[in-house]
C-alpha positions in Angstrom: 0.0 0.0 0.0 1.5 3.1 -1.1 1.6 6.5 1.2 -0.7 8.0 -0.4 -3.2 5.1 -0.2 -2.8 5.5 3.8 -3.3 8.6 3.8 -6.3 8.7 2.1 -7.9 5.8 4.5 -7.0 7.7 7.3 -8.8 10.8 6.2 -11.4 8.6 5.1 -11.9 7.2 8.7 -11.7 10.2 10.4 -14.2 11.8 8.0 -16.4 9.0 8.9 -16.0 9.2 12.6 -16.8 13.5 12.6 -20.4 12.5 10.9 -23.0 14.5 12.7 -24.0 12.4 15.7 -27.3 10.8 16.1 -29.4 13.6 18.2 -31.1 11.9 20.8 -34.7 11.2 20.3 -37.3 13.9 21.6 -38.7 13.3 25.5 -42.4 12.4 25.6 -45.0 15.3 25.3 -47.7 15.4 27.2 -51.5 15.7 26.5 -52.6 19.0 25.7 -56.4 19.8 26.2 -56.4 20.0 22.5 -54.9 17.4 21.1 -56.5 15.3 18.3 -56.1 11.7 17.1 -54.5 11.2 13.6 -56.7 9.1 12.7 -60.1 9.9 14.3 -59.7 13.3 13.9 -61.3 13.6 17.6 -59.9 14.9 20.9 -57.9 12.8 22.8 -59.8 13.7 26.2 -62.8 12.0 24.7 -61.2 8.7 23.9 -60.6 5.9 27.3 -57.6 4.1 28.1 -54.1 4.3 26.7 -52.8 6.5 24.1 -49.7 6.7 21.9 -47.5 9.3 20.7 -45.0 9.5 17.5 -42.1 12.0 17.0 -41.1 12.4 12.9 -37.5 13.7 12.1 -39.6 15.9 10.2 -42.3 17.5 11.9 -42.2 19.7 15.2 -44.1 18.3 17.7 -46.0 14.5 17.9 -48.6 12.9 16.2 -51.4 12.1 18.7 -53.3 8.6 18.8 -56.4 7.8 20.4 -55.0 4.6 21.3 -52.2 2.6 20.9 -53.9 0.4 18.6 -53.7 3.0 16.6 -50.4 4.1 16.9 -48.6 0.7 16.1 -51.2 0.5 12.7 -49.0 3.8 12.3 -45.7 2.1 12.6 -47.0 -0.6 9.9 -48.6 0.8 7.5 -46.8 1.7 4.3 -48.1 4.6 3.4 -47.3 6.4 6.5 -44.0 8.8 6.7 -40.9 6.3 8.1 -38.8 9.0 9.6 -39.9 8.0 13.3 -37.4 9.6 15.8 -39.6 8.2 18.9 -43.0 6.5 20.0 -44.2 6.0 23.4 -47.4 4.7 24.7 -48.9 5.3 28.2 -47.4 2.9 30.6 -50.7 1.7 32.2 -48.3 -0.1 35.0 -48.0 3.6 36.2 -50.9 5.4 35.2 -53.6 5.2 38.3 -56.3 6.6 35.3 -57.4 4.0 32.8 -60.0 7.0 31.1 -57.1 9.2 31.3 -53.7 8.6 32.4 -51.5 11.1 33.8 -49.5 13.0 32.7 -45.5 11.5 32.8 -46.6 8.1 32.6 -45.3 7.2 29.3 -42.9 4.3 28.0 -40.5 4.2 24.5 -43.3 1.5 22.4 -40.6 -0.4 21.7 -39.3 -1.8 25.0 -43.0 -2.0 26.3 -44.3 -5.3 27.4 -48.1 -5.6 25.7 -51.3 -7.4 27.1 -53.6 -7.8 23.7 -56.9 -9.7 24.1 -57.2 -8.7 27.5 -61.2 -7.8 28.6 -60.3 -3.8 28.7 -61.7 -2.3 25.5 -59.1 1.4 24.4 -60.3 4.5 22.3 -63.5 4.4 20.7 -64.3 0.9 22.1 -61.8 -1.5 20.0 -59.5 -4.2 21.4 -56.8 -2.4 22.7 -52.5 -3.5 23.3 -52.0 -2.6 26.6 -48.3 -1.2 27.5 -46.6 -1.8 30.2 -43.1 -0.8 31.3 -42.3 -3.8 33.0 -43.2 -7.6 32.4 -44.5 -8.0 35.7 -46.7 -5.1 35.4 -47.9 -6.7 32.5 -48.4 -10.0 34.4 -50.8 -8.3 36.8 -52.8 -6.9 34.4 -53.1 -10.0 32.7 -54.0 -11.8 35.8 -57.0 -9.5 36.2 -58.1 -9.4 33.2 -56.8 -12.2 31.0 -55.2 -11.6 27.9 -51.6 -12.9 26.4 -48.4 -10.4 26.8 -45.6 -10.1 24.1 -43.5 -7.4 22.7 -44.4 -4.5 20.0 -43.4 -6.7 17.2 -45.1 -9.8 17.9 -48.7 -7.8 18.2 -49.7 -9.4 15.0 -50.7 -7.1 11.8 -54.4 -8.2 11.7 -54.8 -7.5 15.9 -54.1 -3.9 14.8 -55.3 -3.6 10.8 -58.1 -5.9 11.2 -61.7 -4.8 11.2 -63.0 -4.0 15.0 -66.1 -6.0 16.3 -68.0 -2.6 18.8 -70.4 -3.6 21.1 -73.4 -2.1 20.0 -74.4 0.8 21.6 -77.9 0.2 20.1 -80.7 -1.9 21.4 -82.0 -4.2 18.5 -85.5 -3.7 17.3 -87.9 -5.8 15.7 -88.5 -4.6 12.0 -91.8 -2.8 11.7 -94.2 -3.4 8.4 
């Protein structure tokens, strides 16, 4: 290897090494009074149980979600930006509030432990992946109120894509003639 071929290796590696550095990701926000689901379009005060959060490289401030549900349909897909600097979820281990948790209780979605087919229903009545921060927070949810627990990528597609079975909210009535 010549001198020159050093040389230029070395610069090469030090170039590399002076890249900008990864800026850490943003802190949770919380819940503003206004704040509106992505996808619902609806305030997040009037929506029960957990909801989710996603920071994008390329917009200030987060994208709200109603529920996590709908926040990991986010994540997958396609057609939404990819640019994710951070998502967190209420961790429900800490919130006291299932209607509304409070405020600092939030987890990084992708090291919370999840309860899914549990008997608690999330935003706008739908099956909901409830986060924890810890697995044995999980565990005592899912003692109480059954359910399996696994991690963010082993909620499978359909559980958050999938149609939604409500519970009807109206009585059924006999056709009239």
């Amino acid at each position: 290897m010549t001198w020159a071929a050093v040389g230029l290796a070395i610069l090469l590696s030090t170039a590399c090494e002076r890249a900008a550095p990864e800026s850490p990701p943003p802190a949770p926000a919380e819940v503003s009074d206004e704040a509106t689901g992505h996808y619902c379009g609806m305030l997040l005060a009037d929506h029960e149980g957990p909801k989710g959060q996603i920071h994008l490289k390329s917009r200030d401030g987060p994208i709200w979600f109603s529920s996590v549900r709908d926040t990991i349909a986010f994540l997958r897909l396609p057609e939404e930006p990819r640019d994710v600097a951070a998502v967190y979820v209420n961790d429900m281990g800490r919130a006291s509030n299932w209607d509304q948790p409070e405020a600092g209780a939030w987890v990084d979605a992708r090291a919370a432990w999840y309860v899914v087919d549990s008997s608690m229903r999330g935003g706008m009545g739908a099956p909901e992946a409830v986060p924890f921060a810890t697995e044995s927070a999980a565990e005592a949810f899912r003692a109480t109120h059954g359910g399996r627990i696994v991690r963010l990528d082993d909620i499978p597609d359909a559980y958050v894509l999938g149609p939604v079975d409500l519970p009807s909210s109206m009585p059924e009535r006999e056709h009239e003639h």
